[in-house]
C-alpha positions as CSV (number, residue, x, y, z in Angstrom):
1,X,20.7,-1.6,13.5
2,X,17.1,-2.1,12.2
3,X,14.6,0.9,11.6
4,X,12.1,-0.9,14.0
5,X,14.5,-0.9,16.9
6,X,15.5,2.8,16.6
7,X,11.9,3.4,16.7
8,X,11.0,1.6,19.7
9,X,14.1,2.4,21.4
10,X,14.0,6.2,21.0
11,X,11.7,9.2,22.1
12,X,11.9,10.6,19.3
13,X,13.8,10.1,16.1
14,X,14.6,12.5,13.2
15,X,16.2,10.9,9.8
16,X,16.9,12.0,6.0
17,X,16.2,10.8,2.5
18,X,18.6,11.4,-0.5
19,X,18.9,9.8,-4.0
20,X,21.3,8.2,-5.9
21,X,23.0,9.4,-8.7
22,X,21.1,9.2,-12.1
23,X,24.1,8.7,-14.2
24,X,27.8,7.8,-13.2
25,X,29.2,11.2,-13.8
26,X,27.4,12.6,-10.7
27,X,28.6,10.0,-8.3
28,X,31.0,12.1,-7.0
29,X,28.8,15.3,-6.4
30,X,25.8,13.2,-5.3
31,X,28.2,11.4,-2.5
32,X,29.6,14.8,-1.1
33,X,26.3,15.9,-0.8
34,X,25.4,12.7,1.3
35,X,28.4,12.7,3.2
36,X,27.4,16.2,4.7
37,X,24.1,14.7,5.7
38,X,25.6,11.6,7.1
39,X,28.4,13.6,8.9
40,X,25.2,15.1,10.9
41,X,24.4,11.8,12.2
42,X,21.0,11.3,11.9
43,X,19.0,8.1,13.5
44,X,19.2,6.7,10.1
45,X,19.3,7.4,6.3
46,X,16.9,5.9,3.3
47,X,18.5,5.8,-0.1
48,X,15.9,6.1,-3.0
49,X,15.3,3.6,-6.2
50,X,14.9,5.0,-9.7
51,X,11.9,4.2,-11.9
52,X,12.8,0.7,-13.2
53,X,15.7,0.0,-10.5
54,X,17.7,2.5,-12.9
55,X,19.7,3.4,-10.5
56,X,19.7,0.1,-8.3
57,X,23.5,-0.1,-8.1
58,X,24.3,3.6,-6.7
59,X,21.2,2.6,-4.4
60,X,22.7,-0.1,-2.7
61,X,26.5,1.7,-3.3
62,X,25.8,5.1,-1.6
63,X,23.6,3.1,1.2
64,X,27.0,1.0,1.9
65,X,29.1,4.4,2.0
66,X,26.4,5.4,5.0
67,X,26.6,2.4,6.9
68,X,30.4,1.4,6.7
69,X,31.5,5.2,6.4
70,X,29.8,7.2,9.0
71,X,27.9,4.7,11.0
72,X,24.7,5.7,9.9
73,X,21.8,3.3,9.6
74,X,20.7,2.9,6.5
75,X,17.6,1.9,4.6
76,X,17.6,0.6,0.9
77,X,14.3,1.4,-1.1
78,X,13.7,-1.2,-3.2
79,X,10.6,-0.8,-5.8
80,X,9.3,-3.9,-7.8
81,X,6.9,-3.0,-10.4
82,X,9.1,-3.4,-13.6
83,X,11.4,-6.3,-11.7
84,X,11.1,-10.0,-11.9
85,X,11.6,-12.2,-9.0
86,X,15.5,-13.6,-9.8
87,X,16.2,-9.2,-9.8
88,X,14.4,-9.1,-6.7
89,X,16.4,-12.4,-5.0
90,X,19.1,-11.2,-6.2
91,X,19.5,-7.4,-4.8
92,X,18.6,-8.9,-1.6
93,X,21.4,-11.1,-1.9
94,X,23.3,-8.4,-2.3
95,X,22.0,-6.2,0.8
96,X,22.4,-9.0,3.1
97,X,26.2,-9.8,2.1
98,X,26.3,-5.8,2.7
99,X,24.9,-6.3,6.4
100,X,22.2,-3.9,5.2
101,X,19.4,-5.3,7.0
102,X,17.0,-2.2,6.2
103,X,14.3,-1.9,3.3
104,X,11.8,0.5,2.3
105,X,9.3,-1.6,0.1
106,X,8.0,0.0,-2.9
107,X,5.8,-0.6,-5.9
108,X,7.3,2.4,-7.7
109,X,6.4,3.8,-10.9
110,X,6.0,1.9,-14.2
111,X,9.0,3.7,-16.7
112,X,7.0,4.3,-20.0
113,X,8.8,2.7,-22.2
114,X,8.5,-0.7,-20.8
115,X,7.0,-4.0,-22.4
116,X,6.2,-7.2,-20.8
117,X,4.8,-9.2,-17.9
118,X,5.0,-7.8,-14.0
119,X,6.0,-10.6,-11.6
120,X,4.7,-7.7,-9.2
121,X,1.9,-5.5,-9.2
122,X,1.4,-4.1,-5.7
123,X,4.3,-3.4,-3.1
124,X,2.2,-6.2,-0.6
125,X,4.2,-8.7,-3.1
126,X,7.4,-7.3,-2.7
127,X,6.9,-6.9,1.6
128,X,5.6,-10.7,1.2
129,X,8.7,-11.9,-1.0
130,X,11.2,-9.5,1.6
131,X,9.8,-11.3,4.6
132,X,9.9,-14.9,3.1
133,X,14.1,-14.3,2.4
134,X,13.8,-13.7,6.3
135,X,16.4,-11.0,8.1
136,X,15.3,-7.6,6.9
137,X,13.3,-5.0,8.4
138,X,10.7,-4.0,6.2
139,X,8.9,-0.6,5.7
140,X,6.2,0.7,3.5
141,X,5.3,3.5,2.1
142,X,1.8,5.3,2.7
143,X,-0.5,8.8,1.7
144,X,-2.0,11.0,4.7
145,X,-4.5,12.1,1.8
146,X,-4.7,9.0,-0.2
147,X,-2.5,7.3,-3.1
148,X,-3.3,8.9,-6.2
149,X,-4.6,6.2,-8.0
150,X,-7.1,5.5,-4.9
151,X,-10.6,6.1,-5.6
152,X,-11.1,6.9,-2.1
153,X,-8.8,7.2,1.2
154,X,-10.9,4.7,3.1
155,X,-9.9,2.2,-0.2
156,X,-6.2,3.1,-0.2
157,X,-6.3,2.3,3.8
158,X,-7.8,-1.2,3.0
159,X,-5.0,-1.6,1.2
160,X,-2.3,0.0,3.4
161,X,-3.8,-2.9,6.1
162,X,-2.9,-5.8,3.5
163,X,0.6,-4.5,3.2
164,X,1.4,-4.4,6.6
165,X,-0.4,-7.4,7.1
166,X,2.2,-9.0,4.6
167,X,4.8,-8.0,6.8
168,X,5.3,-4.2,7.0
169,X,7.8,-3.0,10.2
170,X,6.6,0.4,10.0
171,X,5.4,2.9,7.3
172,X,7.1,6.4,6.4
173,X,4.0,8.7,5.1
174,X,4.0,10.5,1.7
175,X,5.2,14.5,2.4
176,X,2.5,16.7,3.9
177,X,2.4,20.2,4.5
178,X,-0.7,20.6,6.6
179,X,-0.4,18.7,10.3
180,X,-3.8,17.9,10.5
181,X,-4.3,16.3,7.5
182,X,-1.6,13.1,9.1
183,X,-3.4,13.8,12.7
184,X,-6.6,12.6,10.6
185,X,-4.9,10.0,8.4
186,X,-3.5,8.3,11.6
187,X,-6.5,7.9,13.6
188,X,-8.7,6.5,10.3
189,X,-5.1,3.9,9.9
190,X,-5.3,3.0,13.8
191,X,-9.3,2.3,13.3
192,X,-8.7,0.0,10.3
193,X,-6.4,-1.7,12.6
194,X,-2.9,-1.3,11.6
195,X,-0.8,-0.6,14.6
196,X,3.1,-0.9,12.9
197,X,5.3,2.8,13.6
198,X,4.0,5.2,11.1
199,X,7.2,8.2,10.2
200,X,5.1,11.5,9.5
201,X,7.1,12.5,5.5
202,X,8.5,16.3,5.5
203,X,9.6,18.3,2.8
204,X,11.1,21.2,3.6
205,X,10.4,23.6,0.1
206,X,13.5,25.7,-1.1
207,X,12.3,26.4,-4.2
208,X,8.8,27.7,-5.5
209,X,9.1,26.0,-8.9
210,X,8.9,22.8,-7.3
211,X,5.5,23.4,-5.8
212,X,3.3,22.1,-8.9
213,X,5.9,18.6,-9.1
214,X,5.8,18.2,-5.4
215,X,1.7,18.1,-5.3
216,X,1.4,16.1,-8.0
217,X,4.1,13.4,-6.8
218,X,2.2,13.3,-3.2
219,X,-1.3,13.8,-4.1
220,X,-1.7,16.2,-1.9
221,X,-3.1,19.8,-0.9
222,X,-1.8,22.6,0.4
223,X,-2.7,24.7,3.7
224,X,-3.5,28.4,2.7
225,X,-0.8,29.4,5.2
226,X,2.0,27.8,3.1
227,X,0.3,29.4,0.2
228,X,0.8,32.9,1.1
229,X,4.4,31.8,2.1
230,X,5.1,30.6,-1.4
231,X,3.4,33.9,-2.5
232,X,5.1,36.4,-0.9
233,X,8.6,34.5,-0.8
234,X,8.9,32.5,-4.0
235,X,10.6,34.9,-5.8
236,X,13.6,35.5,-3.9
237,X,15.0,32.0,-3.5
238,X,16.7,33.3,-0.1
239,X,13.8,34.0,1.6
240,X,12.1,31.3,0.1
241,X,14.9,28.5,1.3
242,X,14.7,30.5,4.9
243,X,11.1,30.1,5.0
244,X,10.7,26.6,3.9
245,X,13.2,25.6,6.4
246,X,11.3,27.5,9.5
247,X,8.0,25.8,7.8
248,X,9.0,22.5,7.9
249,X,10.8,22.8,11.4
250,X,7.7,24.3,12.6
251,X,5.9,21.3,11.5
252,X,8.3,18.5,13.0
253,X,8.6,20.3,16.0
254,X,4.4,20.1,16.1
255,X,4.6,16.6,15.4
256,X,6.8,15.8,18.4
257,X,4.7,17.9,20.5
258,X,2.0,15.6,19.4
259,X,3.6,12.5,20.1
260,X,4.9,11.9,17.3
261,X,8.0,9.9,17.8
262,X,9.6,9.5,13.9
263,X,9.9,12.2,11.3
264,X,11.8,11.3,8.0
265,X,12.8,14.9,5.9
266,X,12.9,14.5,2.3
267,X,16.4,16.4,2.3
268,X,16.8,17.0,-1.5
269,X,20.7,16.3,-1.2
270,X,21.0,19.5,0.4
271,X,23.0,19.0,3.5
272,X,22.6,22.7,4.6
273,X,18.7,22.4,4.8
274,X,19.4,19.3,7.2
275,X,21.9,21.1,8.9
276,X,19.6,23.9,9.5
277,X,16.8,21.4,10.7
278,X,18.9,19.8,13.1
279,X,19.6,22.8,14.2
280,X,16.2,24.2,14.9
281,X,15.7,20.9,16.9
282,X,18.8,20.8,18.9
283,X,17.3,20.8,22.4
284,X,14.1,19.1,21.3
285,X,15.6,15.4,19.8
């Protein structure tokens, strides 16, 4: 089934992200830990792509497992920046012969040991080249607080608009932790004139270590009220994981109240923490 039908065809709709394996040794470990989330039957499942399509094949491999295992829809990220076209025609060669009809279009992250010409340089290329092949439905990525490498949010929105303009189904946001922050970002994205689904990113945070990586791969900020959580909580990882999980349920369950009808949690491979959000939400979704 595509992404853009569950959308449309649910009141609400609550789905996971895991990763691939980084190296072959893992496989196993990584797939139990996917299976647990997939036996939970979300509305769907997207399967990460390393830096440099490292880990392209357990992509499209564990994405397969979802779909012909458990049911599960599943959506393939695909990123383009360090991949020439023939790579690119061929992988969705490959997802098509799978029946995975599904992709998350990505620029993704330029590994820094790499040397040569970019056949791609923005993920509008990629959703253009996706919807030329023909068959797929196509999401993008976008940031509540701006990309990074935006001088401005209002700049990183004229470009969000030439994405989906080149084809973009729907867009799954960047994790937030503060509600209003994506209340903003989606009226400024509805002004500019993009209309597609937008999927409101959540993270629910286990572990305070991870706080300084997290904000530095979203770009974003963080609400004082999460602050004092990670303050008062960090040190016990218990309390931490308990609080995290209440945080980020709290969140979702805003976001629904809101009208919100798609939220996509950035699971971490940790099938209990998507156990315990379904959970939280059982009469809600």
């Amino acid at each position: 089934m595509k992404v853009i039908d569950i959308l449309t065809s649910k009141r609400a709709t609550l789905s996971f992200e895991v990763f691939p394996p980084k190296t072959s040794d893992k496989f196993d470990s990584v797939k139990a830990a996917v299976d647990g989330i997939a036996a939970l039957k979300p509305d769907f499942m997207s399967v990460t792509y390393g830096a440099g399509g490292g880990t392209s094949d357990y992509t499209v491999a564990i994405a397969r497992h979802i779909k012909e295992d458990f049911g599960v829809t599943a959506l393939a990220h695909l990123s383009c920046i360090s991949s020439n076209k023939a790579d690119v025609k061929n992988k969705l060669a490959e997802l098509k012969s799978l029946g995975i009809e599904n992709i998350l279009a990505l620029r993704g992250d330029l590994p820094a040991d790499f040397k040569g010409n970019l056949d791609y340089s923005y993920a509008s290329e990629l959703v253009a080249e996706i919807r030329e092949e023909g068959g797929f439905c196509v999401g993008g990525a976008c940031y509540p607080e701006g990309h990074p490498e935006s001088p401005t949010l209002f700049s990183d929105i004229e470009n969000l608009k030439r994405k989906v303009d080149a084809g973009c189904d729907f867009l799954t946001t960047q994790m937030f932790f503060d509600n209003d922050v994506f209340y903003n970002f989606l009226s400024k994205v509805r002004e500019a004139g993009i209309y597609v689904p937008i999927i409101a990113g959540i993270m629910p945070v286990t572990n305070a270590k991870s706080i300084k990586r997290i904000v530095g791969l979203s770009g974003g900020s963080l609400p004082t009220r999460f602050r004092r959580i990670v303050e008062r909580f960090g040190d016990d990882d218990r309390a931490m994981t308990q609080a995290g999980i209440v945080y980020a349920s709290e969140q979702i369950i805003d976001l629904y109240a809101n009208g919100v009808k798609g939220v996509h949690v950035y699971s971490m491979n940790k099938p209990q923490v998507a156990a315990e959000i379904m959970a939280n939400l059982s009469h809600i979704i």
